[in-house]
C-alpha positions in Angstrom: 97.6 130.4 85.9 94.0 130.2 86.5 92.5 127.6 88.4 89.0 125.7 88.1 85.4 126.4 90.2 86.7 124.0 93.2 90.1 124.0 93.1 91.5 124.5 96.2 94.7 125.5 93.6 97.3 123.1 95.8 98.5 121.3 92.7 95.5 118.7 93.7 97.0 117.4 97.0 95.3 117.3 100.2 96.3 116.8 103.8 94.9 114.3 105.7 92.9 114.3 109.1 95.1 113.3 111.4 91.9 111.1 113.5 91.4 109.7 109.6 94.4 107.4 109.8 94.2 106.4 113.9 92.0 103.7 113.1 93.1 100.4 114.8 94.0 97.2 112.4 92.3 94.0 113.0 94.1 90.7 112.0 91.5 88.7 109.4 92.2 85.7 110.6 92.1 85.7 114.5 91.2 89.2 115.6 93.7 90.3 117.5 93.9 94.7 117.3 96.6 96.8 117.0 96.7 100.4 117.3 98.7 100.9 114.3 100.1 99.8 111.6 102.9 97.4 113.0 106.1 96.3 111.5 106.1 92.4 112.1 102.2 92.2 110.7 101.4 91.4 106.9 99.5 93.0 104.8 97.6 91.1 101.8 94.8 91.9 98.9 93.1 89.6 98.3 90.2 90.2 95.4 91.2 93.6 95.8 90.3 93.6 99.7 93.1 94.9 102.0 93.9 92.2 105.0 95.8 92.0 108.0 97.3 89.3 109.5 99.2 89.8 113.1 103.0 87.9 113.1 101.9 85.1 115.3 99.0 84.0 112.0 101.5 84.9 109.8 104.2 82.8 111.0 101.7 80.0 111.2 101.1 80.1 107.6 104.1 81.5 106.4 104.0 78.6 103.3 100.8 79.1 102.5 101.1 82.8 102.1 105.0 82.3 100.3 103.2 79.8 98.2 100.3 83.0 97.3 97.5 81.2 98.4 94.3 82.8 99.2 93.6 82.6 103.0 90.5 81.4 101.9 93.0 78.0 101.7 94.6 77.9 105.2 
């Protein structure tokens, strides 16, 4: 099989930096960091934005965000 000018010839996939994915999350509503991705946060897109929101924001609004509202709302 030939391959195409550019093509590394991998079937198209790439690995990742490792230093590419290390960046810390930020919660959108309050702030607070974490290094990565943890388990108890929540993850929401919103007008096809990625958000953030650490367990103690989340648990706060936990109808609002079962109810699918924008955060926009809370």
């Amino acid at each position: 099989m030939t391959s195409l000018p550019g093509d590394s010839g991998d079937g198209g996939f790439e690995e990742k930096e490792p230093e590419a994915e290390a960046r810390p999350v930020v919660c959108a509503r309050c702030g607070a960091r974490a290094e990565g991705p943890e388990p108890t946060w929540t993850c929401s897109v919103e007008n096809g934005v990625r958000q953030y929101f650490c367990d103690a924001c989340s648990r706060e609004h936990l109808r609002a965000i079962e109810g699918r509202l924008d955060s926009a709302w809370w």
